[in-house]
N, C-alpha and C positions, 0 to 999 in steps of 0.2 A: 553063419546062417544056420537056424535049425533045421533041423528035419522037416518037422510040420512046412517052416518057409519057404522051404525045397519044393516040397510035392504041391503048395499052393500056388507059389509062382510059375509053374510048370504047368498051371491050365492059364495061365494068363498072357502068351503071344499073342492072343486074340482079345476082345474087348468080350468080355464075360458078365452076365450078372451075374447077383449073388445068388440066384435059382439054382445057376449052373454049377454054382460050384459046391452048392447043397448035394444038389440031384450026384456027381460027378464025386465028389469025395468023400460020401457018405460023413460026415463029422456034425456032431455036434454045434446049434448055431453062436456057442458062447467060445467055441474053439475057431471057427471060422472068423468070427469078428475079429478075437482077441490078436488072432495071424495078422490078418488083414491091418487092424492096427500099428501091430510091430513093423511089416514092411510097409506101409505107407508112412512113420515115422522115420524110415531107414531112405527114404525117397525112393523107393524100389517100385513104387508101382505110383498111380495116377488113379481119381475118381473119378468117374463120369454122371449126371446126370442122365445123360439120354447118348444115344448112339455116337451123336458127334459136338457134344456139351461138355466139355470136358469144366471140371469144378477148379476153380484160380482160388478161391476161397479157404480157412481152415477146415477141416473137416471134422466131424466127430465121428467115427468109424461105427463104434459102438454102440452109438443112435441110431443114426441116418444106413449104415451098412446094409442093410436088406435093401433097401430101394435104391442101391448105384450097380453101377456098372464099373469094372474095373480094367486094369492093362496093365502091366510090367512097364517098366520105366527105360530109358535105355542101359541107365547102372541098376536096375532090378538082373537086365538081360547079360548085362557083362558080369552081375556076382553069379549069377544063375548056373552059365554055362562055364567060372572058374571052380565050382566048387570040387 
């Protein structure tokens, strides 16, 4: 897991938008996505639509990313907390 994976997965025990994690990590929105990509491929985290919408669907990060909500997966939380 990278660095960047690290500290992004580490706002995500909670159901986050992507506002949050603008406002909160100050990063760039093309370094934010591209995270959010890598651990959503890794199955580390989950999409959400809306508070309690969770996305069954492929998702494209890199599109749709600004407007989901996200969470840490239960193996986002076991790589998270062996690293």
């Amino acid at each position: 897991m990278s660095e960047d994976e690290f500290d992004l997965l580490d706002e995500l025990y909670f159901v986050q938008p992507y506002t949050y994690l603008q406002d909160t990590l100050e990063w760039e929105s093309a370094r934010i996505l591209t995270t959010l990509a890598s651990l959503y491929a890794k199955g580390f985290i989950k999409c959400l639509q809306g508070p309690d919408e969770e996305r069954f669907d492929q998702v494209d990060i890199l599109k749709e990313g600004e407007s989901l909500l996200f969470l840490a997966t239960k193996e986002g939380l076991l790589a998270h907390n062996t690293q």
